[in-house]
N, C-alpha and C positions, 0 to 999 in steps of 0.2 A: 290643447284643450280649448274650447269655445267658450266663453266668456259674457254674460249678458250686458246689453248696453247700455241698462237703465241708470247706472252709476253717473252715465255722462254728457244724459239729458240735462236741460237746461231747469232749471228750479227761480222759486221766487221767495223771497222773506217782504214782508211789508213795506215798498217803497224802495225795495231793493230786486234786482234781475242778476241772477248766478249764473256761470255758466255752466254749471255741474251742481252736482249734488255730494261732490267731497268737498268735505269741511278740516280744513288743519285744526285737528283741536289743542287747547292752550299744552304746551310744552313747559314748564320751569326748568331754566338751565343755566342761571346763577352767571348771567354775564354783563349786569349790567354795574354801573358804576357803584361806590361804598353806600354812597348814599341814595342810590335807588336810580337814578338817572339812566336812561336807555344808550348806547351807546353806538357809533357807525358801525360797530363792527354787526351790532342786531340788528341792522337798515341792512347791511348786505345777506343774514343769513333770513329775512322774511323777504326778502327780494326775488330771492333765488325760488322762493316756494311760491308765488305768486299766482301760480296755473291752478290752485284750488281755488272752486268754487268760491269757498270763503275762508280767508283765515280769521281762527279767534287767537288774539297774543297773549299772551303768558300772564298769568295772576300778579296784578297790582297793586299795591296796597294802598287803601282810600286816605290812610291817617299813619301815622310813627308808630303806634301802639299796635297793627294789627300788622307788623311785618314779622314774617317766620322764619325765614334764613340770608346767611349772608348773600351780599349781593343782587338779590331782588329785586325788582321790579317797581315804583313808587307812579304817582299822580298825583299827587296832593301838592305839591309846587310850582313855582313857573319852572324852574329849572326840569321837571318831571316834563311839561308840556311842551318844552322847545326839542326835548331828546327824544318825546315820542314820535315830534312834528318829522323828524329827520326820518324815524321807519317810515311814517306812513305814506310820507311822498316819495321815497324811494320803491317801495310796493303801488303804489297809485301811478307812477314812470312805467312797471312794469304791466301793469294790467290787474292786477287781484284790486279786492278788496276785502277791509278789515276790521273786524268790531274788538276790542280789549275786555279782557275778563277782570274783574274787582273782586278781590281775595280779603276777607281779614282773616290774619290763622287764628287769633282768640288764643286759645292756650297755648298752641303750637307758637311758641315765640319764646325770647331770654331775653334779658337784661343783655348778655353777653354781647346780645347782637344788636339791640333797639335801645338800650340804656336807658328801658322803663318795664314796668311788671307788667306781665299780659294780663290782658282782662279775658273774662268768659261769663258762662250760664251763672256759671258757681265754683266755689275754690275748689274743683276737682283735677288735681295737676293730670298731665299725658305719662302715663304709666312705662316711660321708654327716655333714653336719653334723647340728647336735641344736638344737631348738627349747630356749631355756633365760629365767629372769628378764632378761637380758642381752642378749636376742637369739638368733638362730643363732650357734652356737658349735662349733669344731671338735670331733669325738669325741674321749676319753679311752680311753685301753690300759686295760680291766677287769681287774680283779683275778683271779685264778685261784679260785677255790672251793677252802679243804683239806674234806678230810672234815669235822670237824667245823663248818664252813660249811653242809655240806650237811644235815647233821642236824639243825644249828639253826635252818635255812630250811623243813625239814620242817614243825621244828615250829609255828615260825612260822604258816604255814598254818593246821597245824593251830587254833590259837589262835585266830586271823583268823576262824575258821571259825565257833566258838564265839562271840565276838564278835560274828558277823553276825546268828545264833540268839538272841541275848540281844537285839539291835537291830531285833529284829521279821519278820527274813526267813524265811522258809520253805524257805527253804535256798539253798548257795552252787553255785556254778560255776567249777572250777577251769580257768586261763587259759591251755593251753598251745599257741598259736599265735600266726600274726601277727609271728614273731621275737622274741617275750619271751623271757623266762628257759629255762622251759622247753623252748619249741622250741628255743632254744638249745642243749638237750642232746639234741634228736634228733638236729640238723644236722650233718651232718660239715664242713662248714665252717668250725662254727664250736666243734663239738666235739673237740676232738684229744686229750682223755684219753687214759690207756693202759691206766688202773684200771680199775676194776668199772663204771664209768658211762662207757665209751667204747668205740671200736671195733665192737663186731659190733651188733646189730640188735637183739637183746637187752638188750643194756647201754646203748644211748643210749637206751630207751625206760623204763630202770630210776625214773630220778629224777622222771618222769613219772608213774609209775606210783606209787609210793611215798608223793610228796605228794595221792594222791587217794586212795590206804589210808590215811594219817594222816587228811585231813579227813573221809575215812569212817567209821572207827573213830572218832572225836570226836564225832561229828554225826549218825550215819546212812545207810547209805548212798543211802536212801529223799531223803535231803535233798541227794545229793553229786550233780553234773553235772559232765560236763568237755568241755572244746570245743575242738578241733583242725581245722590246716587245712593238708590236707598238699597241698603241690604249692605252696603259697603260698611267695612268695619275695621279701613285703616286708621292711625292715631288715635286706637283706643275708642274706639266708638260701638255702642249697643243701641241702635235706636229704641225698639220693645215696638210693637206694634206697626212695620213696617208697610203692612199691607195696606193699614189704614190713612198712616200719614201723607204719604203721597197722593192717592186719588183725592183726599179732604184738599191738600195744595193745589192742585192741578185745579178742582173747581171752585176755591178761592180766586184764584185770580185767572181763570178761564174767560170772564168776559171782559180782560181789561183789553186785548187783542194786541200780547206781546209777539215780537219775534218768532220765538222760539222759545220751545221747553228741551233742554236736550240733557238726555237719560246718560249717563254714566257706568258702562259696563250691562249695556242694555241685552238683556237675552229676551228674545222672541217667546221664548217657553215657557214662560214663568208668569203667576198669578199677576205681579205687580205691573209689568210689562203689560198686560190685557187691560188691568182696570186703569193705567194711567193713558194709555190709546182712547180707551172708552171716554174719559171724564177730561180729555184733552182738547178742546174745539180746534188748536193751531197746530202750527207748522212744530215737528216731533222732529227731533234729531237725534241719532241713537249711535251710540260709541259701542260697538258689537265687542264681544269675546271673541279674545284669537286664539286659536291652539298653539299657531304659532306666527309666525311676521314670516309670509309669503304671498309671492303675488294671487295664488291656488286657493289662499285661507283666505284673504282679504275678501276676496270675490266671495267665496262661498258666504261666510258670517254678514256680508256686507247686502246679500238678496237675500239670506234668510228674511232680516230687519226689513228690508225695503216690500217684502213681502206679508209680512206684518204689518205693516202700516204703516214704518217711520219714512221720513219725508227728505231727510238726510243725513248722511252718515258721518261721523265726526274718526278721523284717525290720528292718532297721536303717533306712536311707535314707526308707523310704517313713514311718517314725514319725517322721521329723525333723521335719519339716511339717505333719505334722496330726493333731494329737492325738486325733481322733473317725477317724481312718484305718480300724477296723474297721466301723463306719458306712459309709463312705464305700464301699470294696469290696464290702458288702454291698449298695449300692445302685446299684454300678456307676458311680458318683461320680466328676469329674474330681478327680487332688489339685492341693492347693496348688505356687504353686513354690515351690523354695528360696534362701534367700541367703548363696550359697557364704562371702560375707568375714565370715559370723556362725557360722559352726561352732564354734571352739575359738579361745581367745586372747584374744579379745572382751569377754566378761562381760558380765554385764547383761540384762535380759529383750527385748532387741532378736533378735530373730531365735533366741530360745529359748522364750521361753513366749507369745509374742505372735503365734505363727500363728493363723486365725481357724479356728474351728466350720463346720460347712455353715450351721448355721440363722444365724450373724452375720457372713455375707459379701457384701456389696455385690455389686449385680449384675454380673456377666463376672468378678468375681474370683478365681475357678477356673479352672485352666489345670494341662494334663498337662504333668508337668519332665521334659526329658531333661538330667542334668550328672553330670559325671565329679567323682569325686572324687579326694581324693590319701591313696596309699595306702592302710591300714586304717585309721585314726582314726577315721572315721565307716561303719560295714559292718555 
């Protein structure tokens, strides 16, 4: 089958030259040290992925109180910035480049795991248990955020942001989807304010908006990205009014002339998709729906979006597997499979940085994957 080439044009983000238009989108895969520290073994496996366009790295968390599972990924210290320094000049050796994504989970978090009570909107715990050092372990009632919570989370960010910049990244990605913190504060389910940051459609998109002015005003906004994903209803999440929320964001801070806005589970078909292209003045990055992880699906989902409007495509799954991935599409290449019980949890270079190259694969080794995964972890 013939294959369109548009995936492998060259693109641009503000002060940045891609050479594609595939983007490794953030992966979580639980290997970095107890305390958050990045490790050589993650220098070699974003190494090996290099030939995207752009990678964005795995969700970090700005401050102790917004980490959500064991082993994670941190910023918030030197020790955070000397182990990110190590990925990013090992991928900078190889040719990529990389922006880091700034996670806080908000209620997704335990004691168990961070040795403080998560904060969020409002004390509405996550309706599901919590992967924790212990095991699965029942959720914790979060704390309520006072204002000055919220200010110091701001700034957090902000800092985070700095941090990343100082760590070699070319800029961050703020995390507001997938039921973290901030989508936290879109959702009415699980936002029940009554102050400045709740209620109308404005005010739940406030705190959202705010921590991507601070790491804007920090950083640039040429370096700032942020990625939302509305209609998603992992960790418990009900936004109410979806349609609205996002185009009111998108023209919130449509003239600060960030990065990138990049859509999460982006379907071309659908109302939200049109009015957020519409209300969107920049560069649109769109993580498509796959039927299933093959070279046949990728391509298809991947020019739908590019056809629609978005600017570039974000894949998570299909980079889990194979590090030479934009090769491989390029050449129309069957991908590797995956093995689902090595995703997150695991450690170890088993089923992280030990997929094989097209040119060191034994013969038949190649095989199209169709597998489901569980919820956003890996997307």
């Amino acid at each position: 089958m013939t294959y369109s080439t548009a995936l492998f044009e060259p693109a641009r983000l503000p002060g940045l030259d891609l050479p594609s238009r595939l983007v490794m989108a953030p992966l979580t895969r639980n290997r970095a040290g107890a305390d958050g520290t990045p490790t050589p073994l993650m220098a070699t496996y974003y190494a090996q992925r290099a030939s995207a366009g752009l990678i964005i790295a795995e969700a970090s968390t700005p401050n102790a109180t917004g980490q959500t599972y064991p082993n994670i990924t941190a910023v918030h210290s030197p020790a955070h910035v000397a182990g990110w320094r190590q990925v990013t000049d090992a991928v900078r050796e190889a040719g990529g480049r990389m922006f880091l994504q700034l996670q806080h989970g908000g209620r997704v978090g335990h004691p168990a795991t961070s040795g403080l009570t998560p904060v969020a909107p409002s004390p509405v715990p996550l309706p599901e248990t919590i992967h924790t050092p212990r095991g699965r372990l029942p959720s914790v009632v979060p704390r309520e955020m006072t204002s000055d919570d919220i200010r110091t989370t701001v700034a957090d960010f902000a800092r985070a942001a700095r941090n990343a910049i100082d760590a070699g990244f070319e800029g961050v990605e703020v995390h507001s989807a997938n039921g973290h913190l901030l989508h936290q504060f879109l959702a009415r389910n699980t936002n029940l304010r009554t102050d400045g940051y709740g209620g109308s459609v404005a005010a739940r998109i406030r705190f959202t908006a705010e921590v991507t002015e601070a790491v804007a005003a920090e950083i640039g906004a040429g370096r700032t990205g942020l990625r939302v994903s509305p209609g998603n209803t992992v960790n418990g999440i009900a936004e109410g009014e979806t349609e609205d929320l996002y185009p009111a964001l998108a023209e919130r801070l449509g003239g600060l002339g960030l990065a990138y806005l990049h859509l999460v589970h982006a379907d071309p078909d659908t109302r939200v998709f049109r009015n957020v292209r519409a209300a969107w003045p920049g560069v649109l990055v769109g993580n498509p729906v796959l039927k299933e992880v093959s070279t046949r699906e990728v391509h298809r989902a991947s020019g739908a979006l590019l056809a629609a409007g978005a600017d570039l495509i974000a894949l998570g799954r299909p980079f889990l597997a194979n590090p030479d991935l934009v090769t491989r599409l390029r050449l129309g290449a069957p991908l590797n499979a995956m093995r689902e019980g090595t995703f997150m949890y695991v450690g170890g270079a088993t089923g992280y940085t030990d997929y094989p190259a097209l040119d060191a694969q034994p013969a038949g080794a190649s095989s199209d994957s169709i597998v489901a995964l569980d919820g956003d972890r890996v997307a």
